[in-house]
Structure formats: C-alpha cells, structure tokens
C-alpha positions in Angstrom: 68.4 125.4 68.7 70.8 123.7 70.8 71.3 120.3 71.0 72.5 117.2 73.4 73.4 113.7 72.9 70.8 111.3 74.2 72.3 108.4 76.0 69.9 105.7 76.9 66.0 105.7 76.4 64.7 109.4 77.8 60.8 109.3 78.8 58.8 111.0 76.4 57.6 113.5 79.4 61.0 114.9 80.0 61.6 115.0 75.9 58.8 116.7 75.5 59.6 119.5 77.9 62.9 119.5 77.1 61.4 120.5 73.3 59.3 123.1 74.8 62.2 124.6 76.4 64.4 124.9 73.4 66.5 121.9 73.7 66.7 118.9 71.0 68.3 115.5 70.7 71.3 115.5 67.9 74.6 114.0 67.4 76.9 117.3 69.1 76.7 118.3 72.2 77.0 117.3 76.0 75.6 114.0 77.2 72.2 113.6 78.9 71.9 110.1 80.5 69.0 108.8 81.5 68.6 105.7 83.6 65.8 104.5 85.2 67.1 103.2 88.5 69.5 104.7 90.5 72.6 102.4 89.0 75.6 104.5 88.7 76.4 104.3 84.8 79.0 103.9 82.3 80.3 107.4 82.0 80.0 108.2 77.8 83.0 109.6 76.0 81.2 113.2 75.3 82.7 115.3 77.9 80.4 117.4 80.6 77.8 114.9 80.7 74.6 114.8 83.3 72.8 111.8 84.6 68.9 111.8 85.3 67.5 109.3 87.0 64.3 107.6 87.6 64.8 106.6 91.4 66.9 109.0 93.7 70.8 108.3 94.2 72.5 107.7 97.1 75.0 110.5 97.7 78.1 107.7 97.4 76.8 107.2 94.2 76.4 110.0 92.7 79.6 111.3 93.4 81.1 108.3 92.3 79.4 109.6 89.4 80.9 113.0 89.5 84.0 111.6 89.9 83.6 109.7 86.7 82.6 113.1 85.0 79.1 114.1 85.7 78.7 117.8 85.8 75.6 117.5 87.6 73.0 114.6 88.8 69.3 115.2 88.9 66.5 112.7 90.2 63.4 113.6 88.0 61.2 111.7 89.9 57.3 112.4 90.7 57.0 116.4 91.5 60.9 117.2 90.5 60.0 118.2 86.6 60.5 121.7 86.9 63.5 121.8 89.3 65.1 119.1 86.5 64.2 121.3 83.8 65.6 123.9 85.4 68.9 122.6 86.6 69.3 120.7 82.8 68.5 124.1 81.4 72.2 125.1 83.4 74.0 121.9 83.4 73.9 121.2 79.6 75.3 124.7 78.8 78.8 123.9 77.1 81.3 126.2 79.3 82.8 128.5 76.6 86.4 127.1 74.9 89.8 128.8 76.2 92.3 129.6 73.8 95.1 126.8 74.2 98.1 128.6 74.8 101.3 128.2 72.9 103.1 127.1 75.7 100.5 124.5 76.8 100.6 121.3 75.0 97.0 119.5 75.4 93.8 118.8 74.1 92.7 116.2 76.1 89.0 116.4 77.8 91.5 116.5 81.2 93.7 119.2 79.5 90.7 121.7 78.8 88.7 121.2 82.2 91.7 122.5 83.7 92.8 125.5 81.4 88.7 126.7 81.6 89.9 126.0 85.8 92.5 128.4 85.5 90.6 130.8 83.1 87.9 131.1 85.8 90.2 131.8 88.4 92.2 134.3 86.5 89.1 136.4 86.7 89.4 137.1 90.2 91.7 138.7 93.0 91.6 136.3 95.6 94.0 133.8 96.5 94.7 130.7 94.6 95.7 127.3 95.7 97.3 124.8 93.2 97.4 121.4 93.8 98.8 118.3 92.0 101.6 115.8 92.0 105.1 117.1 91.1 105.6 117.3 87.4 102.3 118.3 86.7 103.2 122.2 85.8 102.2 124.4 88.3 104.4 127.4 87.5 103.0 127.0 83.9 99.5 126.9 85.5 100.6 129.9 87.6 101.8 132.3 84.8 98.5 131.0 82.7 96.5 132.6 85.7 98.3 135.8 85.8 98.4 136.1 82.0 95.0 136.0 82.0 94.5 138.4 84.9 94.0 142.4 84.6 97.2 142.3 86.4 99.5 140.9 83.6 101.1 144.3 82.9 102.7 144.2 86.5 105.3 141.4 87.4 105.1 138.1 88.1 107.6 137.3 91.1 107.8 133.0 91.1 109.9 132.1 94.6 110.4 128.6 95.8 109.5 127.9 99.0 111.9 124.9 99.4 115.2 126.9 97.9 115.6 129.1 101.3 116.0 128.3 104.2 113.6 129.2 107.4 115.9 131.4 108.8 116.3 133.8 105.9 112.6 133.3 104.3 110.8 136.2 106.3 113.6 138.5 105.1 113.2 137.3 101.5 109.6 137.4 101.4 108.6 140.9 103.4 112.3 142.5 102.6 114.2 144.4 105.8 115.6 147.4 106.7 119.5 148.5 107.2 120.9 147.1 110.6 117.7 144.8 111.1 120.1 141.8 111.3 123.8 141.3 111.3 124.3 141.3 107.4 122.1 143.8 106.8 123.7 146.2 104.8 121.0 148.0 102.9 117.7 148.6 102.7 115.2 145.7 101.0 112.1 145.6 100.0 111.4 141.6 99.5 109.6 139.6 97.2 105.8 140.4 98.2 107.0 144.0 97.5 108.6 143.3 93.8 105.4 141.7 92.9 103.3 144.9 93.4 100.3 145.4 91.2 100.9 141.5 90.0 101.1 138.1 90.9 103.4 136.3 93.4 103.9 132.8 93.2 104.9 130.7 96.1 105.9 127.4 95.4 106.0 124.3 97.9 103.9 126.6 99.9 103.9 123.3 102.5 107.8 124.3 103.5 107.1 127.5 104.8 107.4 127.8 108.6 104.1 128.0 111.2 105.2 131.6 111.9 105.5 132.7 108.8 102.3 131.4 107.6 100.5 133.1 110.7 102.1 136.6 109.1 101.6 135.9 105.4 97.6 135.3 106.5 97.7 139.0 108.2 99.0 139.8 104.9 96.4 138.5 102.7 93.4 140.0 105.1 95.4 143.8 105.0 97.5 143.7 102.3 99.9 145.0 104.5 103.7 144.4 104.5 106.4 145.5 107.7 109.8 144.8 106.8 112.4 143.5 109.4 113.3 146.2 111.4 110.6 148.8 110.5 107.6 149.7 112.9 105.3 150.5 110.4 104.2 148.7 107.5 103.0 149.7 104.2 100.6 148.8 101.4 100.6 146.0 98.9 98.6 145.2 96.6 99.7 141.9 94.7 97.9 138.5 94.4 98.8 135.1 95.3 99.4 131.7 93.7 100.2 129.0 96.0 101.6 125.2 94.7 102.3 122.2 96.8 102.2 118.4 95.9 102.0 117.2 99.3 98.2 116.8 101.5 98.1 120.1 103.1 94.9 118.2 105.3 97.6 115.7 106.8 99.7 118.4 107.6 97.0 119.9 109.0 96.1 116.8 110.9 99.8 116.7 112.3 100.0 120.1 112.9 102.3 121.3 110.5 100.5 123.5 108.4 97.9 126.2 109.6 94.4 125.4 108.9 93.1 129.4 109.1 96.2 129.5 106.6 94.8 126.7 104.4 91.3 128.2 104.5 92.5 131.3 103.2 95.0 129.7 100.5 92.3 127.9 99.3 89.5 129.7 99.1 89.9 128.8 94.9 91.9 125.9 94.5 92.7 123.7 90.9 94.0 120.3 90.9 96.3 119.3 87.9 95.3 116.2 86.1 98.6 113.9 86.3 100.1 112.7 83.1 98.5 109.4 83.3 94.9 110.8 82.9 96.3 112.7 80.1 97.6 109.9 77.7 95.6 111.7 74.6 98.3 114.3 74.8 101.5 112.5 74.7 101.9 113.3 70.7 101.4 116.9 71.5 103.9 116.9 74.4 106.1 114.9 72.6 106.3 117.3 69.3 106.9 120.2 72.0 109.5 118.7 73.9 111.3 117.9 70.2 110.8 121.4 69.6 112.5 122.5 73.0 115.5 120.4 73.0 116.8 122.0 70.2 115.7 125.3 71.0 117.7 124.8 74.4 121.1 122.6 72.7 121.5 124.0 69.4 124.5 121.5 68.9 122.1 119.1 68.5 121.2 119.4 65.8 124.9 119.4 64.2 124.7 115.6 65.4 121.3 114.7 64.2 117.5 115.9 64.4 114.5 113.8 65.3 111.1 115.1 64.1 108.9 112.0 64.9 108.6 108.8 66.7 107.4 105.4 66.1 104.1 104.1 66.8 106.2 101.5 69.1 107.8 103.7 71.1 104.6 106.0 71.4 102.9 102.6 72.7 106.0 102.5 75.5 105.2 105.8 76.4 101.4 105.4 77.2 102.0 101.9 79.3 104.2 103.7 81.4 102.9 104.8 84.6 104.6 108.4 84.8 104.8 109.1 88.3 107.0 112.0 88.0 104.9 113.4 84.9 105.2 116.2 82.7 108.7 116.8 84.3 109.5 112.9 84.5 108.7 113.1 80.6 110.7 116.1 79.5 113.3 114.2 81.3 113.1 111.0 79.4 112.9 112.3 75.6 115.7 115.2 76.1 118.2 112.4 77.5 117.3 110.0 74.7 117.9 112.7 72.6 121.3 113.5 73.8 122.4 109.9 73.5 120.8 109.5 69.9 123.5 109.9 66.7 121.4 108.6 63.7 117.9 108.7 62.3 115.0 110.9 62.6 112.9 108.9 64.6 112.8 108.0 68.1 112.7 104.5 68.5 111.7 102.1 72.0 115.6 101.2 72.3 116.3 104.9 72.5 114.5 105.0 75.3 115.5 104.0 79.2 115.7 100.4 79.7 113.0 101.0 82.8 110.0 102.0 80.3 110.1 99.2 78.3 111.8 95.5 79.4 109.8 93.1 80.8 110.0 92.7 84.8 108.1 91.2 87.5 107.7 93.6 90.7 105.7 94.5 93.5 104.1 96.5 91.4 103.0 94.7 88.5 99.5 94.4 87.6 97.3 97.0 88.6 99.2 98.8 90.9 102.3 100.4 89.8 105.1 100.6 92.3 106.9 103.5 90.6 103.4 105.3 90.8 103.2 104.2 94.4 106.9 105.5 95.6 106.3 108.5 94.1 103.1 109.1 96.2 104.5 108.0 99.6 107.9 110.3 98.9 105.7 113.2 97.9 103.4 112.6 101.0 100.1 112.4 99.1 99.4 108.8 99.9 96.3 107.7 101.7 96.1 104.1 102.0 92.9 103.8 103.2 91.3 105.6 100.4 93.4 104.0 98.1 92.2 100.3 98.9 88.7 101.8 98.7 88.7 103.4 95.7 90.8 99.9 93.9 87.7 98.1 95.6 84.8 100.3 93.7 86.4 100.6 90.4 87.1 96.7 90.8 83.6 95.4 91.6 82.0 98.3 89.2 84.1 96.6 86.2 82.7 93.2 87.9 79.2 93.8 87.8 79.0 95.9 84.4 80.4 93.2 82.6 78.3 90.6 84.9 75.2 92.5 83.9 75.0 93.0 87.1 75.0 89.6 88.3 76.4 89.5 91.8 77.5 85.8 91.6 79.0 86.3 88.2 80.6 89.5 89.2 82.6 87.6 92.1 83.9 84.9 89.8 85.4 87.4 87.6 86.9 89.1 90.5 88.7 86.1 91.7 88.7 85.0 95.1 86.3 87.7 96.7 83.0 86.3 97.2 84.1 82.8 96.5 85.7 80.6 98.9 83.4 77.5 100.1 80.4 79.8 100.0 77.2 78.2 98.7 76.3 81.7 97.4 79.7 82.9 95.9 78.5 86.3 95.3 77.2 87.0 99.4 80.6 88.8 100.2 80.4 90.7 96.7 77.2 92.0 97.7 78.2 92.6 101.6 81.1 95.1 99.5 78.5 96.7 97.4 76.5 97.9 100.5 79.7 98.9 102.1 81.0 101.2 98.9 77.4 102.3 98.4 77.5 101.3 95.3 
C-alpha cells in the first residue's frame, strides 16, 4: 500500500477516502499538506509535496507555493472531493529515480528534479532549450540528454555560438560548396550535417545573428539543410540542444532575438538550479573536482595530494555566494590546489582571500553584490522582480515567525510599517495585498 507523509491535521473525510483509494499515512513518502485556510505554508523538507486546502487560493499564492516546491495545489472544498482524489491519486505518485551519472556529482532534492528534467526530455525528438546562469553545466546537461536518447550511437556535434564570428557562422553551421565564397576551396558539409542521426548542441544560442535564426527555424520545421552555394538542399535528421544564460524574453522585447525562433527552441525547456540552491552537494563536487585535478596534472601529485577538507573550509564554501557556480568552483579548488605544497587537507587559508575575510560592501547582508554583477554582466537581471520577490520572501519570514501578527511582523521587519503610524503594521498589510500574499 503506498504511503504519504501527513503534514498538519487532514479531515477525517479526505483520510477516509484517501484509505478507500489505497493510500495511507506513514513516515516515507511525499508530503500531503493540509491547511485549512488558504495561508501559503511552510514548505516541509520531503521533496514533491502537495498542499490541500480548505478555502480556495489565490493564484499569487499558490504559485508562490509552487515556487517553494509544491507539485500540485488542490482546494478540497464543498463538491471538489472526487476531482481532489483524483488529482492526489496523480500528484502523490513519486516520479521514478534516474540513475546519477558518473560524471554528475549531486544528490541534492535540486540535483535530482533536474536530472528526472533531462531524463524526460531525452525521450523525445523535439527541440530543447537549456537555460541557467553560466557555470551551471549545460554541455554536461546536453550530453546527459543525448546519452539518454535513442540517438546516442550517432555523434554529438557541441559548437559555440560565441567562438565564431557572424560572418563565417552560416558556413560553419550549414557547410558550403567549392567557389561559394572567396576561400572556398573545397566542398563542406557543416556542423548540422556532422551531427546526422544525433544531437547538435548550440551553445550561447543568444549570439547567433536574426538571419541565421530565421534559417535555422526553416531547418527545424524541414529538416532541410542548403549549403552555401548549392540550389538544392538535402535532408537532415539530427536534434537540437540549445544553452544560453542570458533572458531570451528581453532580447525578445529589444528585438534581438526572434520570438517564432524562441517558440520553437523552447517548445521543452530545463532550467539549471545554480550552485547556491545546491549547497547539499558541495562535498560531492568537492571529492570530484579532487579527483579531476589530478587526473588532468599528474605532477601534482609528485608535490603533494589532498584527499579531504576541513569542516572550516567546507563552512567557507557554503557562505559564499557562487555567482559564477559550478565553473566558478572548479576554478577555486584546482588553483588552491596548484598553490598548495603540504598536507592532505584543504584548509580556509588555502583558499582565495575573497571567500573568506571579513568585508563590508554594497553587498553585504542579504544581497550579494558578487551574485548581483554576475547577473547584470550575464543580462539576466530583472530589477523589478527582484525587489518583489526580496519583498515576499521578507514579509513571509515576518509573519510566520509573527504568527501571523501583522503589527508584530512589521517590527521585525524594521522600518516598513513603522514610522509614526498608530497602527505600525497598516503599510505591512497594504504589502500583503499588493504581493497577494
């Protein structure tokens, strides 16, 4: 009999059908949270979790709920039984395990959501779009998606987008014939060509030129490639991986990127968690990375070899803010590495000066300006939402640990709601109707 984990009091009604359709409480299994007004709750730490609730949800709250982890949010109220039963009897299905690859190092809730991402996506032909700041792995993600594809026989072609320039990118994707250019020499058949019956991967999708992206969209609807200088084009069947770390919707909006082109792109698109939602795996990345260095500078160990770190320098690593990631901490352990000549531990002062000594910035507190530079140079920053988002999770913490107490929320939030107000929580509450919350 399968089971869930119960979080708050569940009506005897929906226990009772929940029993009659096969289902019991127990300590394993995903989270069924029950609350009997529509008060967004404390998301619990059992992964895939569903919130019922008594009174219906606003839709700002329940994604605010989805975007805390929620796989799905029901209202059981009067006349919605069966419809809840029958959306629990879905929602609290575990989606099945993926293998962890060798080459990916996580366990993390964040880790697994995205590899069963990629899994599902592997399963299909069309198109997919990866998203994500830089750092985050998206070629890795890319050769997880055809590895798991019935193409992964056939080649995998990666090409940066940003390593050629516009001039010579049409001739490097979709190949050319003899004399089609000065410099033309011989016949080419391009990268869309060398990756048929496989996967192409095209990443920084964002630098490729409007023209070209008009012509690789009559590609993906025909699966038809013409080479420079030839009349006629030919068949090719291959699939696509796109990456980019920038807003393709800004570009969009400034029209530097083709929306038909977007739509296409990302008919199936995966976000990658950033390192900082992914803190549980720092001792698996950090063991890999170990592992790596000395696979890639053998001399190393001639000088010394470090097979562990200390509980310090593990607590350095999780404070730090990562805004360049995966990459940005790959980057930090091999050059501590390189600089290290005794022990077999890595210590906090083997690590850069910038992770660990105390400074006062513009960034300190809850905002981190290394975090925030590296948003505004990768063109992913969106002020607006930023400030709104800072304000929900800010007067959420407020009033869970007010009990819900508007006045006592706005004391603990400082100077919102306060001033020379007689009723120090009236602003607090003019927020909470603003956020939806």
């Amino acid at each position: 009999m399968p089971t869930f984990v119960a979080v708050g009091a569940l009506p005897r009604p929906l226990l009772s059908r929940l029993a009659a359709s096969g289902w019991r409480p127990g300590t394993e299994g995903p989270a069924l949270v029950w609350t009997a007004r529509a008060e967004l709750p404390a998301a619990p730490r059992t992964p895939g979790w569903v919130w019922v609730s008594g009174a219906a949800p606003s839709s700002a709250v329940a994604s605010a709920a989805v975007d805390r982890g929620a796989v799905d949010v029901l209202f059981a109220g009067p006349g919605h039984e069966a419809r809840v039963l029958a959306r629990l009897a879905e929602s609290l299905v575990p989606a099945p395990e993926v293998p962890v690859p060798e080459a990916f190092a996580g366990r993390s809730e964040a880790a697994r959501a995205l590899l069963r991402r990629l899994h599902q996506a592997a399963q299909t032909s069309l198109p997919v779009l990866l998203t994500g700041e830089t750092g985050t792995g998206k070629e890795l993600a890319s050769r997880l998606i055809h590895q798991w594809s019935v193409r992964r026989a056939r080649a995998f072609v990666p090409v940066n987008c940003a390593a050629i320039p516009n001039e010579l990118m049409e001739g490097e994707l979709f190949g050319y014939v003899r004399g089609a250019f000065s410099g033309a020499t011989r016949d080419y058949d391009g990268q869309l060509a060398a990756g048929a019956g496989g996967t192409v991967f095209l990443d920084e999708i964002d630098d490729t030129p409007k023209a070209l992206q008009n012509k690789l969209l009559r590609v993906l609807e025909d699966q038809v490639i013409s080479r420079l200088g030839e009349p006629t084009g030919h068949r090719v069947d291959f699939r696509l991986v796109a990456a980019t770390n920038r807003d393709l919707g800004q570009l969009i909006d400034k029209g530097q990127f083709g929306a038909d082109f977007y739509e296409r792109l990302a008919t199936v698109q995966v976000t990658l968690p950033p390192l900082r939602e992914r803190l549980d795996d720092l001792p698996l990345l950090l063991a890999q990375l170990l592992t790596r260095y000395y696979q890639e500078d053998p001399l190393g160990k001639a000088r010394h070899q470090v097979t562990a770190w200390t509980p310090e320098a593990l607590e350095v690593l999780r404070a730090y803010p990562w805004p360049g990631n995966v990459r940005e901490l790959r980057n930090v352990v091999f050059g501590a590495l390189v600089v290290k000549r005794t022990g077999g531990e890595l210590l906090v002062s083997d690590l850069p000066r910038r992770l660990w000594a105390p400074r006062r910035t513009a960034g300190d507190g809850l905002v981190s300006a290394e975090a925030v530079a590296a948003r505004v140079a990768a063109g992913t920053m969106n002020l607006k939402e930023e400030l709104t988002r800072l304000e929900r999770l800010a007067v959420q913490a407020a009033l869970e640990q007010a009990g819900g107490n508007a006045a006592e929320a706005a004391r603990r939030l400082g100077a919102v709601g306060r001033g020379a107000a007689r009723d120090p929580g009236g602003t607090l509450r003019t927020m909470i109707r603003r956020l939806g919350l």
